[in-house]
C-alpha positions as CSV (number, residue, x, y, z in Angstrom):
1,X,20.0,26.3,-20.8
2,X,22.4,29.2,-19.8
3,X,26.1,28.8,-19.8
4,X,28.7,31.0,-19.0
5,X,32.0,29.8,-20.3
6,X,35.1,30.8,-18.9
7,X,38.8,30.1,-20.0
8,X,41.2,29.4,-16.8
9,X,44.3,28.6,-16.1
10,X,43.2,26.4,-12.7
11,X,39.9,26.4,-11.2
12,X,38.2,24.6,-8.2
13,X,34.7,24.6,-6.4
14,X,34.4,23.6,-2.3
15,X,32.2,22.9,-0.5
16,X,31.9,23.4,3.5
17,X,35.9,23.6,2.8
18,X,36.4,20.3,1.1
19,X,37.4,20.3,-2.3
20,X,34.8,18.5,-4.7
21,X,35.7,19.6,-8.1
22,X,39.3,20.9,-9.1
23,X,40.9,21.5,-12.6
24,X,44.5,22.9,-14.3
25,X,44.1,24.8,-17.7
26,X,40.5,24.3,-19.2
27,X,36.8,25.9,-18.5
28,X,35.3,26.7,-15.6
29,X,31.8,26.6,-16.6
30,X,28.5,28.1,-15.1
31,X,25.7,26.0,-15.9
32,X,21.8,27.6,-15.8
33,X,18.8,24.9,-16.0
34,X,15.7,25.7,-17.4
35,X,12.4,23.4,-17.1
36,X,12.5,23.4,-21.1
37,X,15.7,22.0,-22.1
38,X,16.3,18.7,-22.8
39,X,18.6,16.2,-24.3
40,X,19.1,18.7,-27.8
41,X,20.2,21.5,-26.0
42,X,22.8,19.4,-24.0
43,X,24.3,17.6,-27.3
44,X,24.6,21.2,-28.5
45,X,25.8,23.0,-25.7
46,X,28.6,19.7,-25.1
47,X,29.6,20.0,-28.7
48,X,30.3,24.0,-28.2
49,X,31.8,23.8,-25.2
50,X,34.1,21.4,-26.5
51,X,34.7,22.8,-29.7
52,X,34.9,26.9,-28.8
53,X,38.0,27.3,-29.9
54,X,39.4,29.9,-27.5
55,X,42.5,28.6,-26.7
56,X,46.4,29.8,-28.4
57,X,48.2,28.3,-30.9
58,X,51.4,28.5,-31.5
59,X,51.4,31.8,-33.3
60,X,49.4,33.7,-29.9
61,X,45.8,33.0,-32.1
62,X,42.5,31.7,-30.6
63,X,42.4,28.5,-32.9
64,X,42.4,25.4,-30.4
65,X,39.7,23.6,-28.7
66,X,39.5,22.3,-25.4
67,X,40.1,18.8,-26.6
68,X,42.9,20.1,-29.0
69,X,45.1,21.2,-26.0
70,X,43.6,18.0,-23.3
71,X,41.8,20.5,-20.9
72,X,39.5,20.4,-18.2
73,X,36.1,21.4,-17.5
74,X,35.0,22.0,-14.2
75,X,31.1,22.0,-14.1
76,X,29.2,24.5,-11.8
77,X,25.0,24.2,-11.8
78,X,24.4,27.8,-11.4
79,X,20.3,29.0,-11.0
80,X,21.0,32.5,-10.7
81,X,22.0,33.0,-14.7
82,X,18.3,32.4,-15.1
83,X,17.4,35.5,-12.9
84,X,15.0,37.8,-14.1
85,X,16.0,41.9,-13.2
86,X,13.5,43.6,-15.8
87,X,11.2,44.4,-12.8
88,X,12.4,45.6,-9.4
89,X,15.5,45.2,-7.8
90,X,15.2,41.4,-6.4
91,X,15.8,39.5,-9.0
92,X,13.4,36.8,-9.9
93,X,14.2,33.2,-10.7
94,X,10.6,31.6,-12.0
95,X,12.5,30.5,-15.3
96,X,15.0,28.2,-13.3
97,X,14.4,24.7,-13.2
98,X,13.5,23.1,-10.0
99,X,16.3,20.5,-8.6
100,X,13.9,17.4,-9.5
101,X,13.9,18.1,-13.0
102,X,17.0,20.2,-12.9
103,X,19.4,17.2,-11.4
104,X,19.3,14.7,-14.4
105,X,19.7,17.5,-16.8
106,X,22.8,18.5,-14.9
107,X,23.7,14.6,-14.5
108,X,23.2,14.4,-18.5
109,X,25.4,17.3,-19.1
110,X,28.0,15.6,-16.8
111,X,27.9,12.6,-19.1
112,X,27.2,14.5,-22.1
113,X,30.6,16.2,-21.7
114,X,32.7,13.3,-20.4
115,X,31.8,11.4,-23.2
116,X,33.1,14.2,-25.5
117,X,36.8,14.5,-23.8
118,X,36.8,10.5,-23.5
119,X,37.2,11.3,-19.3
120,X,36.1,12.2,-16.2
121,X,35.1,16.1,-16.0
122,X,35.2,18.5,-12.4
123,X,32.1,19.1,-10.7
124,X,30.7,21.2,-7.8
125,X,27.5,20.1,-6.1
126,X,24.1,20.7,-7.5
127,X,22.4,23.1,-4.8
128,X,25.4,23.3,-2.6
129,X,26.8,26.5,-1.0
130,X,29.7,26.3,-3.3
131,X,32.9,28.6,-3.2
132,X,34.6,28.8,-7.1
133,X,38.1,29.5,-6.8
134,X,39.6,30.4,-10.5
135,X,42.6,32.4,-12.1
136,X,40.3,33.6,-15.5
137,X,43.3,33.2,-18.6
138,X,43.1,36.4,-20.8
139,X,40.5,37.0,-19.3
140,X,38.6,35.3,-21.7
141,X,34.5,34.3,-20.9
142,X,31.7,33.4,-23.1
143,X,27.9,33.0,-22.5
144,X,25.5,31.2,-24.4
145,X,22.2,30.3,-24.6
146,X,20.4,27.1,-26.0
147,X,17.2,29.3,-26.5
148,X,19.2,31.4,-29.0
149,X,20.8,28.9,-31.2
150,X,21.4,31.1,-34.5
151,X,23.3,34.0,-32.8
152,X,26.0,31.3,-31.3
C-alpha cells in the first residue's frame, strides 16, 4: 500500500461536479492498493496517518498530530502511485490491485481511520473520474509505503 500524505488547509474530491468528499484543515490523502496488503498494513498505515505529527504548535514547530488539532482526512483510492516507469514511457500498473480485491481494502482503510479519529472521514469514489481540489499548507506532503516499514 502506497500513500501519499498531504497537509491542507481545505480539500475536496467531485465527482461529475457533485461534491462527494470535502474537508477544512487536515490530510488530503492518496491512497495506492496493492493485491498484497492486508489488514497489518492498514492498522499501520491508520496509526501513521494519524499520528504524523506535521502539524504547528504553538511555537511554529511540527509537533501535533492530526487528532491533536481535530482534523480531517479526505480519502482518495489512487492506482496510479502503483505505476511502474522503469521501462518505456507508458507507465505500467500490473502491481495495482484490481477493484474486487482493491474495494474492501479501501472500505477497511475507511473504517480503519474513522475508528482512529472517533468520526466520519471524507472520501472520493473508488474508480471514479475524480477532480481533487486542495490548498497544500506549507506545502507540506509525505509518502509512504507499507512494503518499506523500517525506513518510515
Amino acid at each position: 500500500m502506497r500513500a501519499v500524505i498531504q497537509r491542507v488547509s481545505k480539500a475536496s474530491c467531485r465527482v461529475n461536479s457533485n461534491i462527494t468528499g470535502e474537508i477544512k484543515a487536515g490530510l488530503l490523502v492518496l491512497l495506492g492498493i496493492e493485491d498484497s496488503d492486508d489488514l497489518n498494513d492498514i492498522s499501520w498505515l491508520a496509526k501513521k496517518i494519524t499520528h504524523l505529527r506535521i502539524f504547528n504548535d504553538e511555537q511554529g514547530l511540527m509537533n501535533k498530530s492530526l487528532i491533536d488539532i481535530d482534523g480531517n482526512i479526505l480519502l482518495i483510492s489512487q492506482f496510479t502511485l502503483l505505476a511502474a516507469t522503469k521501462k518505456g514511457n507508458r507507465p505500467s500498473f500490473i502491481r495495482a490491485a484490481k477493484p474486487e480485491p482493491a474495494i474492501p481494502i479501501y472500505e477497511a482503510m475507511i473504517a480503519e481511520l474513522e475508528k482512529s479519529l472517533n468520526r466520519k472521514i471524507a472520501t472520493g469514489i473508488f474508480g471514479a473520474d475524480m477532480k481533487i481540489e486542495l490548498i497544500n499548507d506549507g506545502p507540506v506532503t509525505i509518502m509512504m509505503d507499507t512494503n518499506n516499514k523500517d525506513n518510515y
